[in-house]
NUPANU-873345 format. One record per residue: residue in one letter; x, y, z of N, C-alpha, C, O, CB in turn. Coordinates in pm, whole numbers, plus 32768, in hexadecimal, padded with zeros to 4 digits. Glycine has a CB too. Example, Ala and Ser with C-alpha at 12.3 -4.5 7.8 and 13.67 -1.06 7.14 Angstrom:
residues 2
A85277DC7830C84CE7E3E830C85287EB6830C85907EB4834E846B7E418389S85057F1F82C485577F9682CA850A80038313853D8072832485807FC4823C
//
This chain:
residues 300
X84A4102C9BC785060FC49BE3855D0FF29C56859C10579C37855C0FA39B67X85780FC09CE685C20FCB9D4086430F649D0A86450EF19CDD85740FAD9DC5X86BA0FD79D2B873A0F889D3C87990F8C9DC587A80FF09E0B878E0FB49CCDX87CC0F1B9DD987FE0ED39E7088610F529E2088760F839DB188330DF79EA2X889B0F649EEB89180F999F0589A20F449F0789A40ED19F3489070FD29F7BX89FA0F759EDF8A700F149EB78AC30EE69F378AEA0F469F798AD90F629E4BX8AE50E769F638B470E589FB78BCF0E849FB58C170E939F528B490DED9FB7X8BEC0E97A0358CA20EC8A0018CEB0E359FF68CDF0DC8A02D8D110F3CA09AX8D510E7E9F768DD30E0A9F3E8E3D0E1E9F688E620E909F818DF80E009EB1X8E960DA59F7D8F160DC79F698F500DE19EEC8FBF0E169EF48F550D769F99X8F300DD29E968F520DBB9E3C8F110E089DA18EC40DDC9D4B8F4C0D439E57X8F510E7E9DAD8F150EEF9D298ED50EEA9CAF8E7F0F2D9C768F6A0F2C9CF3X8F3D0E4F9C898F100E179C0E8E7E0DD49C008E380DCD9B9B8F700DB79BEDX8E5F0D9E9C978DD70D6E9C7C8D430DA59C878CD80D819C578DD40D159CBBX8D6F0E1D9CEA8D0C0E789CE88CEF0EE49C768C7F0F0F9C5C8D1F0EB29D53X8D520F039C418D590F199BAA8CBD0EDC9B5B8C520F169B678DF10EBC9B6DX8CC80E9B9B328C710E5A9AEB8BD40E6A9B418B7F0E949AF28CAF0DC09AD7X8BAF0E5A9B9D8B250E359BEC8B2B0EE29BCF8AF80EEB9B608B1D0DD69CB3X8B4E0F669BFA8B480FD79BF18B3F101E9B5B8B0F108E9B4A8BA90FF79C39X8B6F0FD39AF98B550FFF9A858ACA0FC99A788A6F10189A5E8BBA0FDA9A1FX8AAF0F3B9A898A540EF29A2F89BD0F6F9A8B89650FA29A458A580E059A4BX89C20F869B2289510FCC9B3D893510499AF188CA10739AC389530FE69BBCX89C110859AEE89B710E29AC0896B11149A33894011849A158A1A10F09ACCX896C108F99E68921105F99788887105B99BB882F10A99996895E0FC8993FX8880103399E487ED100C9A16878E10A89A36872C10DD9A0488020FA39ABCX87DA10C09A9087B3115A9AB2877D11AC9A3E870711BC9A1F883211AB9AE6X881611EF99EC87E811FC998D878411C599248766121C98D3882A1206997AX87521160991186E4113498C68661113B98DB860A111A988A86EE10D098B7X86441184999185DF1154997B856611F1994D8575126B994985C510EF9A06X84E2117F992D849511CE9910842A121E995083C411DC9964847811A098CFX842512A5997A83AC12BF99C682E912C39996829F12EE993E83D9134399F1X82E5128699FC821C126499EC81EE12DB99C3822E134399D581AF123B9A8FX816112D5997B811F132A996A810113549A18810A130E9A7D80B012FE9904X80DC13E79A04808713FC9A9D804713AF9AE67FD413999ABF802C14459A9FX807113709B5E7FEC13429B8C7F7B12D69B597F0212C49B647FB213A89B8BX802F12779AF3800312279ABA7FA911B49AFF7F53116E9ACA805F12099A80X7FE511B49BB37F9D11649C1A7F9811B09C5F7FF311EB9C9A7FC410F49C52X7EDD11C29C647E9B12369C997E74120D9D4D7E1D11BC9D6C7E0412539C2DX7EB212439D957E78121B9E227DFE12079E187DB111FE9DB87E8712779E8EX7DE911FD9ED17D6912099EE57D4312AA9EFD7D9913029F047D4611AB9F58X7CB512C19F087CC313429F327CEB13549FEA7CE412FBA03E7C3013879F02X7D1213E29FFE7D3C13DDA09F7CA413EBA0FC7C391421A0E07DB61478A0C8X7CC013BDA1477C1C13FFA1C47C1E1481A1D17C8114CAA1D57C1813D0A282X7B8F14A6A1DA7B831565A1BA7BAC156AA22E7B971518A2887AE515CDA196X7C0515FAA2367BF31635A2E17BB0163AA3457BDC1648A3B77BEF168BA2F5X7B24162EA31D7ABD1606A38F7A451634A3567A2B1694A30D7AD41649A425X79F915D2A38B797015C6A3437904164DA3D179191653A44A792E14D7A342X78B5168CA395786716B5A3F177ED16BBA3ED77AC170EA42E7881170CA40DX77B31654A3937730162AA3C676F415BCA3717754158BA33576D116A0A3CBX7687157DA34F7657153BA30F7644153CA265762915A7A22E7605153DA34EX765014CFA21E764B1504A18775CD1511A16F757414D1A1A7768914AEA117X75BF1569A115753215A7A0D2752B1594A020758B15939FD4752D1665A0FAX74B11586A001749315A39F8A747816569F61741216989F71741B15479F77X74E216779F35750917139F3A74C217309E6974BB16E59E087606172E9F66X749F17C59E81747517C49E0B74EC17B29D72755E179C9D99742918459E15X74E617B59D23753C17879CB6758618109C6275D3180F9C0174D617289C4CX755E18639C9B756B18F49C52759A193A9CC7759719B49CB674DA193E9C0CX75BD191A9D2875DB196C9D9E765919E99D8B765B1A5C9DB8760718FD9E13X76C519999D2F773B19FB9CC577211A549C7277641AAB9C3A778519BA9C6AX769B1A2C9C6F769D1AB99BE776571A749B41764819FB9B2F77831AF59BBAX76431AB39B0375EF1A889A79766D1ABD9A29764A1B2799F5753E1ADE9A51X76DB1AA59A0F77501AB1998D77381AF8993A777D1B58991677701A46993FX76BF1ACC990676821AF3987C763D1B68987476231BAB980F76271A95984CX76201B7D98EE75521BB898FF74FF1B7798D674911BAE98CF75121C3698B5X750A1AE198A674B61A96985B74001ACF988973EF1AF598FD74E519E79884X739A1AD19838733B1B17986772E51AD497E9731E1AD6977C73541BC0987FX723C1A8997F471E71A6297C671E61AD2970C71B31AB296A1716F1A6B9849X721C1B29972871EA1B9E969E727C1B8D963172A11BE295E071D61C8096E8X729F1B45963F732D1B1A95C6735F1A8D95D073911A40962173C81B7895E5X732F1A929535732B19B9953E73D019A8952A73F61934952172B61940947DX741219EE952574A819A494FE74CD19D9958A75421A009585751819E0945DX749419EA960C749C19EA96B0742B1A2296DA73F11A8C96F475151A3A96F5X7420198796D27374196B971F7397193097B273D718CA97CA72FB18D996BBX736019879808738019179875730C189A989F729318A4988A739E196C9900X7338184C98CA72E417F6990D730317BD996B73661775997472BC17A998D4X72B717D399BD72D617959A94727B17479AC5720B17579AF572C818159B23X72DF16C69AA5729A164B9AED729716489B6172CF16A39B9E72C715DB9AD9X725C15EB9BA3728615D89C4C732415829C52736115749CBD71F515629CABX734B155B9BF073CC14F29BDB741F15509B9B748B15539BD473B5145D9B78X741B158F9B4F74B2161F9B27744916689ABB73E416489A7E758A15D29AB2X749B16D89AC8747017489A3F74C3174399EE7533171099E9746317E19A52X74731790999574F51786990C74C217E798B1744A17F4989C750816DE98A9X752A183898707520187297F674F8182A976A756218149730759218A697EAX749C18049729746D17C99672748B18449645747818BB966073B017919639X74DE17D695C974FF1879956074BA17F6950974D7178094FD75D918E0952AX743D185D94CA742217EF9450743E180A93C573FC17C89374739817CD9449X7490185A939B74F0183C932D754D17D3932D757E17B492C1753618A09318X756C179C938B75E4174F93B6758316C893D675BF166193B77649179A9445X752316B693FE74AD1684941275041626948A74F915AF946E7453163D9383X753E163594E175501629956B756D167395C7754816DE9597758C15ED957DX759A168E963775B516D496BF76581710969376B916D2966675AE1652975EX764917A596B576C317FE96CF771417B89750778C179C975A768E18A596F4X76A117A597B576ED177B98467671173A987B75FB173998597732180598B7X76D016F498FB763216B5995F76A716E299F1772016DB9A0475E915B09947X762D17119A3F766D172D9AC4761916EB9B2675A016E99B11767B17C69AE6X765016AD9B9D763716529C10767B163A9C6C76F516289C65762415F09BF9X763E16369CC67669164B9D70768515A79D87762A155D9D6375CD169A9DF0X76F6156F9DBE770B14FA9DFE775D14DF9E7D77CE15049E9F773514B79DA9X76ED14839EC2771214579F5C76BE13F39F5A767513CB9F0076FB14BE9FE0X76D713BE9FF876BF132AA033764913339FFE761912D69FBD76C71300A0D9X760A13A4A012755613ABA024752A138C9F9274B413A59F7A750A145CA05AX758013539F1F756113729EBE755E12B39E89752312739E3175C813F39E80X75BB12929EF075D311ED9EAC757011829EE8752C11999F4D767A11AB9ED4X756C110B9EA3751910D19EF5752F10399EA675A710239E91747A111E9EFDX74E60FE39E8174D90F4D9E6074950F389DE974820ECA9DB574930EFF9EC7X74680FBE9DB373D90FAF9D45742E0F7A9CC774930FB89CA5737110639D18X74090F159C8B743A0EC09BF8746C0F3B9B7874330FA89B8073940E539BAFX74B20F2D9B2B74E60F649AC174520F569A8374300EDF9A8375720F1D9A7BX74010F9D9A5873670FA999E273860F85995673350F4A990E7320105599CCX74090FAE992E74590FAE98BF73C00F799831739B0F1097FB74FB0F2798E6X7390102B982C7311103D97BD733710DE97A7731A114197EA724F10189805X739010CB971873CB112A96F4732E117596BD72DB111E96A3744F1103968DX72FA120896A8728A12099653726C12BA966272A412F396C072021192968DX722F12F296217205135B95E571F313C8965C71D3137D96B9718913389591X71F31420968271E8149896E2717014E796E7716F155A96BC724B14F496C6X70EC149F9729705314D496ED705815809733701415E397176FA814589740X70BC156F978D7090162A977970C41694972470B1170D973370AC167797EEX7109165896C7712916B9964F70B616EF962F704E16BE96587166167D95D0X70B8174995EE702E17A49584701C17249540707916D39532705E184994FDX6FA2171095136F40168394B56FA716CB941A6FBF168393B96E2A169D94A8X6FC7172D941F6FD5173D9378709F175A930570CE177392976F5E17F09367X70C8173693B47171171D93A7716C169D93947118164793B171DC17419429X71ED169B934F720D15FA9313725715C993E1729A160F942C72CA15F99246X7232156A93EE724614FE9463729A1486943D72791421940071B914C39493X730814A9946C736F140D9452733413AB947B72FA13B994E773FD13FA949DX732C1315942F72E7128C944773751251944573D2127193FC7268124B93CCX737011D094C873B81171947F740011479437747A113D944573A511539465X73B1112093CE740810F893457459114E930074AC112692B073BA10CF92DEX744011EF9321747B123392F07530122592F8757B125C92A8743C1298931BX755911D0936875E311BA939475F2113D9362766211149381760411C69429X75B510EE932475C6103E92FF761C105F929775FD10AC923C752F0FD092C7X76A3101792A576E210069223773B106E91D5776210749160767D0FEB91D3X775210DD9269777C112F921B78211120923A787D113891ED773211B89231X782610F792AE788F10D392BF790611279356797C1125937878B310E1922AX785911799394784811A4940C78061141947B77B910E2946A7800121693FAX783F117794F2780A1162956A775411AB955C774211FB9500787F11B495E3X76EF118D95A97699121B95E2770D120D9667770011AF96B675B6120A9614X777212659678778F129496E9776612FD97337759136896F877E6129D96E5X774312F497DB76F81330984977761371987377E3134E989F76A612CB98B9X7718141C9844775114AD98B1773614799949778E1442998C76DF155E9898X76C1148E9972769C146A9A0C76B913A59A0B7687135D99B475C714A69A34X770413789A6C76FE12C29A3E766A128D9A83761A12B19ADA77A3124E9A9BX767712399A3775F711C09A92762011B39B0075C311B99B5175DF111A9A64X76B5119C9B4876CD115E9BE876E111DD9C39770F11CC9CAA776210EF9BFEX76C7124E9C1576AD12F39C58761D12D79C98760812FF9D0B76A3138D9BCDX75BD12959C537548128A9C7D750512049C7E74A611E59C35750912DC9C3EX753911BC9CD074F811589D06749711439D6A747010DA9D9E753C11249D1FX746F11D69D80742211C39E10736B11679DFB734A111F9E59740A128D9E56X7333116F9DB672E911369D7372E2115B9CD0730911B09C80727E11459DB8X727610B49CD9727210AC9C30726910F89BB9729910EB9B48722410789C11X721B11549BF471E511BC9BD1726D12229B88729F12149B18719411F39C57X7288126F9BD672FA12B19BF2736712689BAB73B412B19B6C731012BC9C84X738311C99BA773EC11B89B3C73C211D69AC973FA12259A7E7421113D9B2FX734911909AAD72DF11BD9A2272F512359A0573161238998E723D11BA9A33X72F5129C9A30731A131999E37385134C99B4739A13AA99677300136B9A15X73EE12D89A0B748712FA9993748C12D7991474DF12FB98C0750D12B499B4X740E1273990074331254986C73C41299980073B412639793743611A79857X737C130D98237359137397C973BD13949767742713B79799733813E4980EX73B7139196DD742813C6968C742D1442969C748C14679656742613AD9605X7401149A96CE7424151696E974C91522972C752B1565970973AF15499749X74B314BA97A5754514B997EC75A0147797A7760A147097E5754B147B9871X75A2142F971275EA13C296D37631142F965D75FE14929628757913319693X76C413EF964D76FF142395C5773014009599776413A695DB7730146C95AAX775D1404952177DA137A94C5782A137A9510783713E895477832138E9428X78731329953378F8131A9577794C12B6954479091250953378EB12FE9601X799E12AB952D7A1E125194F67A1411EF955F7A10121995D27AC4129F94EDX7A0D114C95447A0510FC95997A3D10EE96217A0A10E296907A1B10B39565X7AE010F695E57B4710CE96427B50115496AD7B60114D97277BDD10AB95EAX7B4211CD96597B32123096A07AD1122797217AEA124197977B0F128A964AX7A4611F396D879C511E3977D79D7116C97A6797F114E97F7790311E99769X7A1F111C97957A3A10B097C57AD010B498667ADD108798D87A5E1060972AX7B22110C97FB7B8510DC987F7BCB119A988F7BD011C399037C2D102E9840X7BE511D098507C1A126098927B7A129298E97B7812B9995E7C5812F097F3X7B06128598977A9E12EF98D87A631295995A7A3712C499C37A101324985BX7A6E121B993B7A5711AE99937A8011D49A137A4112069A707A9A1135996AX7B2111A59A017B6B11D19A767B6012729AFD7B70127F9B767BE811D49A26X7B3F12C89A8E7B2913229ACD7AA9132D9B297A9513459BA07B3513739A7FX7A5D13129ABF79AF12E19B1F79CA127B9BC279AC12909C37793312489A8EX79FF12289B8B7A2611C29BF47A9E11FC9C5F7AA511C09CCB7A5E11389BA1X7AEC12589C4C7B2812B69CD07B0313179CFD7B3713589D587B9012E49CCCX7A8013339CAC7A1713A99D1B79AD133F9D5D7971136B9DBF79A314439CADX799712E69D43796A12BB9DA679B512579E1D7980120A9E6C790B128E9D70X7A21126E9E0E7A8212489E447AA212989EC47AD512789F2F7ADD12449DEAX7A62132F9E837A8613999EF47A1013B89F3D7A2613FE9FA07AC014239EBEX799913989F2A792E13849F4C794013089FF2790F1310A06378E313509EB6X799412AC9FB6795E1220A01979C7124FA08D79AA1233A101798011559FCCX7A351290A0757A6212D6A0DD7A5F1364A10B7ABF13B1A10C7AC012BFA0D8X79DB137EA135797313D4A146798C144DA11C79AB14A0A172794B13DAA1BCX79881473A09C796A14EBA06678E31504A00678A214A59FD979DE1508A021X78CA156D9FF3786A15819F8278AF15C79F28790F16119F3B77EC15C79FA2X786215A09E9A78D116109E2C784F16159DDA77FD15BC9DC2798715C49DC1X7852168A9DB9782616DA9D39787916C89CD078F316D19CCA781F17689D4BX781816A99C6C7857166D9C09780816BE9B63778E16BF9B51783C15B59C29X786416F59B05780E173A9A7E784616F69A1478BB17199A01782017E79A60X782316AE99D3786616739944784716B498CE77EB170598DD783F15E79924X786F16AC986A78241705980A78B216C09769791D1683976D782717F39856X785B16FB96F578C516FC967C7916178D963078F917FB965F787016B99608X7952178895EB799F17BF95B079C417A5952079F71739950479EE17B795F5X79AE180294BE79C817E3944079BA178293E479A9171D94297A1617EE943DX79B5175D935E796E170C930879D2168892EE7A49169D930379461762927FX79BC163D92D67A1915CF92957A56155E92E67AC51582930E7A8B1611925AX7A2E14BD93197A7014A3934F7A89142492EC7A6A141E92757A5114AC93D0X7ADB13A193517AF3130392EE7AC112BD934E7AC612C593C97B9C12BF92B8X7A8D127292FD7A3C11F493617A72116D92FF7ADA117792BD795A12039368X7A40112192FE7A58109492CF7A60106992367A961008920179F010479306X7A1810D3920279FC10C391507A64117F91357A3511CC90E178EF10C5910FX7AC4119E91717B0111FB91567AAF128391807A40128991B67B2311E990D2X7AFC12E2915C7AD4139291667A3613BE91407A01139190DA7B3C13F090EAX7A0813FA917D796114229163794414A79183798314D191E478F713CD91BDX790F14DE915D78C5159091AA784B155991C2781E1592922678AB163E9132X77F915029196778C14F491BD7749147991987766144D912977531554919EX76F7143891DC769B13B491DA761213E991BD7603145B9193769A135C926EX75AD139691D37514139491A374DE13F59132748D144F914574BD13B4921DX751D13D390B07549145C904F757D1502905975931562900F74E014709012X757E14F2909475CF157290DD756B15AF913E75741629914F760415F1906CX751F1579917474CE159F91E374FD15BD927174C115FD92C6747C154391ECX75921571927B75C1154092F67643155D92E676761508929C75A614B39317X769615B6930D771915F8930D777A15BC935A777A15D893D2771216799337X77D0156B932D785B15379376787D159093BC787C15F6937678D415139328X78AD15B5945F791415E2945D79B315D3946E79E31567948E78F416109486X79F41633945B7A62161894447AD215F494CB7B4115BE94C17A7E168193F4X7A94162195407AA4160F95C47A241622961279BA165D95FF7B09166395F0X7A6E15B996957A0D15D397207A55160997707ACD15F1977279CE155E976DX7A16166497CD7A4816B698377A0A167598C3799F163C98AF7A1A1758981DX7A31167299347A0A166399C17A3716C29A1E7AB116D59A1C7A3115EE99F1X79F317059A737A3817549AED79DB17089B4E796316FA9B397A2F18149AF1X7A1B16D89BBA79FA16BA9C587A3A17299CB97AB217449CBB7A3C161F9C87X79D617679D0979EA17AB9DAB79E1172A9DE9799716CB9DD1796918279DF0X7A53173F9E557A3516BA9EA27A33170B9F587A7D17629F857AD816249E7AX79B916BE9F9F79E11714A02779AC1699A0677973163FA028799217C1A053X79C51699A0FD79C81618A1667919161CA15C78E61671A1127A241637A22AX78DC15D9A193785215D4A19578411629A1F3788B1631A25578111559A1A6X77E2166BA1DF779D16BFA25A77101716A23D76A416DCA22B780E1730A28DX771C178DA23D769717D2A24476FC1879A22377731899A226762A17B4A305X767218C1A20176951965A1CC76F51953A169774419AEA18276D819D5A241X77191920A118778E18CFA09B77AD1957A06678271968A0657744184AA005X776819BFA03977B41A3AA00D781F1A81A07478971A97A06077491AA29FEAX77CF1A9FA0E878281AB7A14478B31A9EA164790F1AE9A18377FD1A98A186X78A81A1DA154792619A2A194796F19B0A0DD79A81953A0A578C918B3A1DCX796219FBA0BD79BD19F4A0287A291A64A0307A0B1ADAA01C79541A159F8FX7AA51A3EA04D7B3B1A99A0597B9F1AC9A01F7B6B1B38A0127B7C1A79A089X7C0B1AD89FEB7C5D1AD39FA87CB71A5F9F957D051A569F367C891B299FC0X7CA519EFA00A7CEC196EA0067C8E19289FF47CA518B7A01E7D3B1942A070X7C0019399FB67BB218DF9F877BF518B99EEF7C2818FE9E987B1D19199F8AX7BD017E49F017BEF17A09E867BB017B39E1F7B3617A29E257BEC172D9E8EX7BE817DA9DAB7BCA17D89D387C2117A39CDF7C9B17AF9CD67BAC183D9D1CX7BA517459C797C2B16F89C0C7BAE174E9B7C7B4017849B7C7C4415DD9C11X7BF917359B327BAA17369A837C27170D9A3B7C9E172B9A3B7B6317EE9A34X7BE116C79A067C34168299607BE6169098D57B6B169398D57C4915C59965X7C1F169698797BD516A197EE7C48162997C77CBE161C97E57BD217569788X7BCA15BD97597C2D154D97447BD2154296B87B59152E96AF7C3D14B797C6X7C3E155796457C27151B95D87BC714B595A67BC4144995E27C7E14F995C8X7B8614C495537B1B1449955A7B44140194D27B0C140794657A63147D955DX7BC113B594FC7BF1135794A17C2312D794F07C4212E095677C601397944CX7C28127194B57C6B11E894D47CC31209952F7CB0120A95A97CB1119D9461X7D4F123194DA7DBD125E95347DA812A595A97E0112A595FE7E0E12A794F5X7D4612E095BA7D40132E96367D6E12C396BA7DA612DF97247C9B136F9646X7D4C126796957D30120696EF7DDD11E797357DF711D797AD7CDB11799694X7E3D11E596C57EAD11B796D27EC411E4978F7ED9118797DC7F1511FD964FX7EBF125F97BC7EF312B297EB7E7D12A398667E07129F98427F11132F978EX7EA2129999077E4C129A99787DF9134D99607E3813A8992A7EBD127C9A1EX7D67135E99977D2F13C499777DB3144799DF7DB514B999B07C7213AD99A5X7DE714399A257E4A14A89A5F7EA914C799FA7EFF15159A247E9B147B9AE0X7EB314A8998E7EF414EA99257EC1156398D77EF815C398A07F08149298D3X7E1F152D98EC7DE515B798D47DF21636991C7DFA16A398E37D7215AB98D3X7DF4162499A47DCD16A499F57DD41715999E7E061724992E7E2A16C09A73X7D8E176A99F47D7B181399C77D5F186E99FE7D55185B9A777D331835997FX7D4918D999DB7D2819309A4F7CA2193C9A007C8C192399897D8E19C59A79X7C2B197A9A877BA419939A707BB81A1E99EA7B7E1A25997E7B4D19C19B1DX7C0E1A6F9A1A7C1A1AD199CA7C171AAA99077BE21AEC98AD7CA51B109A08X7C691A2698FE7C9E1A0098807C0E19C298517BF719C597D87D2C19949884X7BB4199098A17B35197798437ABE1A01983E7A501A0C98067AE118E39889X7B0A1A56988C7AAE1ACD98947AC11B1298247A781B6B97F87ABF1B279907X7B4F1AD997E27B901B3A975B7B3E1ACF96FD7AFD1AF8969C7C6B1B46973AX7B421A6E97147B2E1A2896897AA21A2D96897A781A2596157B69198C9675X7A3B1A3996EB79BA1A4E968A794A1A8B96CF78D81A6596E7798219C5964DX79AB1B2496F679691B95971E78F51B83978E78A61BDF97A479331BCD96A5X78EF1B1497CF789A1B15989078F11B6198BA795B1B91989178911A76990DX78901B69994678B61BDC999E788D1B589A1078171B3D9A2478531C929994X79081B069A5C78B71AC69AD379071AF69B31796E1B379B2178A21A269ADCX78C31AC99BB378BC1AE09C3A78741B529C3878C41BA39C6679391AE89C83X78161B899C2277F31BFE9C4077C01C3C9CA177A81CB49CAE77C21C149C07X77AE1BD29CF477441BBC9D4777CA1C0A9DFE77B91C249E7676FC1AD39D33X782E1C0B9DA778AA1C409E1678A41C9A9E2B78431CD99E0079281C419E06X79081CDB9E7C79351D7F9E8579941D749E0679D51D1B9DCF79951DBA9F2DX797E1DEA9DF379FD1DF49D3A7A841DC29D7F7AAA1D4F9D697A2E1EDA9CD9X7AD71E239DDD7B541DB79E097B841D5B9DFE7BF11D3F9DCD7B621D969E4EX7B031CF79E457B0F1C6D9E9B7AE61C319DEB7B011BBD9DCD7A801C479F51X7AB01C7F9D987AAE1C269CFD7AF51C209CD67B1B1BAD9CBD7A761C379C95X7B561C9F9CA57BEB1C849C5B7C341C469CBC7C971C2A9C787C441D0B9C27X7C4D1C199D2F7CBB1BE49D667C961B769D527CF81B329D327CE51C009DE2X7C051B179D537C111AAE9D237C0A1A6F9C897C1119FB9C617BCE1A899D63X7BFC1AE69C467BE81AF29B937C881AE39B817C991AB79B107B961BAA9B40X7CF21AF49BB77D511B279B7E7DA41ABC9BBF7E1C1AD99BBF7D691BBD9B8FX7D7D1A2B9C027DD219F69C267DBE191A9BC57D6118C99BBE7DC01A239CE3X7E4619199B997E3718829BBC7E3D183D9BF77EA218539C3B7E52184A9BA4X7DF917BB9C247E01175A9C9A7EA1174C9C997EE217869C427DA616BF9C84X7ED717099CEF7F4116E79D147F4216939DAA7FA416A19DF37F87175E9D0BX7EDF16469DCE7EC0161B9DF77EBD15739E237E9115349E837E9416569DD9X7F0215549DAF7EE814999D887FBC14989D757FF814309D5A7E5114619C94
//
């Protein structure tokens, strides 16, 4: 709320009153959540070369995820990799590279369905397994990350990349965030992007759950995101500094989450490094990692 500046009086008695009553006003008011109205993003410093389809792991494997341990199995699509923990019988994380080179016109496929390169003899999330429970299937990697063809959207909706999610939560906090990285994308950047979960238990629509498809399928209790963001160009490790952008948030996977714009979350990379023991950026000089492990955006 802006308040006008007061005119001068002759008269003490009447300015009296207009100076109290602001003074009221002032005092009352209430401050916004962070960044409750989120700009746009700014134009990178300068772009130096053309966007590329860059590999999806270029940061580093968090996990060590590796084919010989099913609760971090990796698997590397041409569209993102990702850690399967199949106790949890979905993805630890999915990691993916995004730029221009990545978008395109290809239709939403929207054919949620089973992940045929699992082992034939692990249980494979279907479908129905999310009907009715009172979850989203909400997307780690999104469908509009990969629009470049049909194809390529088609593979966001492997349930491998899908996890319970609290409606309102994938609807409008995780939403929003999806929709301002590519926001930073259209004003030419590329960002690396790792999503992943955290701990058991979330609420969706029929209340509190640890788990759906008889306990095959593990709520979690939060989602995490970290984005590197750098101008488009070429050699992308290289061109990575100490004033390179980095955001991560961990956001509750409840209704309420929603109340609150996703910049309420921020965090530091470090604070999801505590909560579930990855190791990312690795792919850095150790330095140039803790200086960007150890910082929150502040940026918006």
């Amino acid at each position: 709320m802006q308040t006008k500046s007061i005119n001068g009086s002759t008269h003490f008695r009447n300015v009296l009153p207009v100076v109290v009553l602001v003074g009221l006003l002032i005092g009352c008011r209430t401050t916004a959540p962070r960044s409750a109205s989120i700009p746009p993003p700014p134009p990178p410093p300068s772009a130096t070369g053309q966007s590329a389809r860059d590999n999806n792991l270029v940061l580093g494997n968090p996990s060590r995820a590796a084919t010989d341990d099913p609760d971090n199995y990796l698997l590397e699509k041409p569209t993102y990799a990702l850690s399967y923990n199949r106790t949890r019988g979905s993805a630890n994380w999915v990691s993916w590279h995004l730029s221009a080179a990545w978008k395109g016109n290809a239709p939403r496929i929207d054919k949620f369905r089973p992940d045929p390169t699992l082992p034939s003899t692990w249980f494979a999330a279907k479908t129905s397994d999310y009907s009715k429970t009172g979850f989203d299937r909400g997307h780690l990697c999104p469908s509009d990350d990969r629009d470049g063809t049909a194809d390529e959207n088609s593979a966001t909706f492997l349930l491998t990349n899908i996890v319970p999610q609290a409606p309102r939560h994938n609807r409008e906090v995780w939403k929003n965030l999806e929709d301002y990285t590519r926001r930073l994308v259209l004003a030419g950047n590329e960002v690396y992007v790792i999503a992943g979960v955290n701990g058991t238990g979330g609420t969706g629509t029929n209340g509190f759950a640890t788990s759906i498809a008889g306990g095959n399928i593990t709520v979690p209790a939060s989602l995490w995101k970290i984005l590197l963001v750098l101008p488009a160009g070429d050699d992308d490790l290289s061109r990575i500094s100490p004033d390179t952008r980095v955001i991560a948030v961990n956001i509750p996977n409840t209704p309420l989450a929603a109340d609150k714009p996703w910049p309420f979350y921020l965090v530091s990379i470090n604070a999801i490094q505590k909560l579930t023991g990855y190791d990312f950026l690795t792919s850095l000089p150790p330095d140039l990692q803790r200086t960007l492990e150890s910082r929150i955006d502040a940026s918006l």
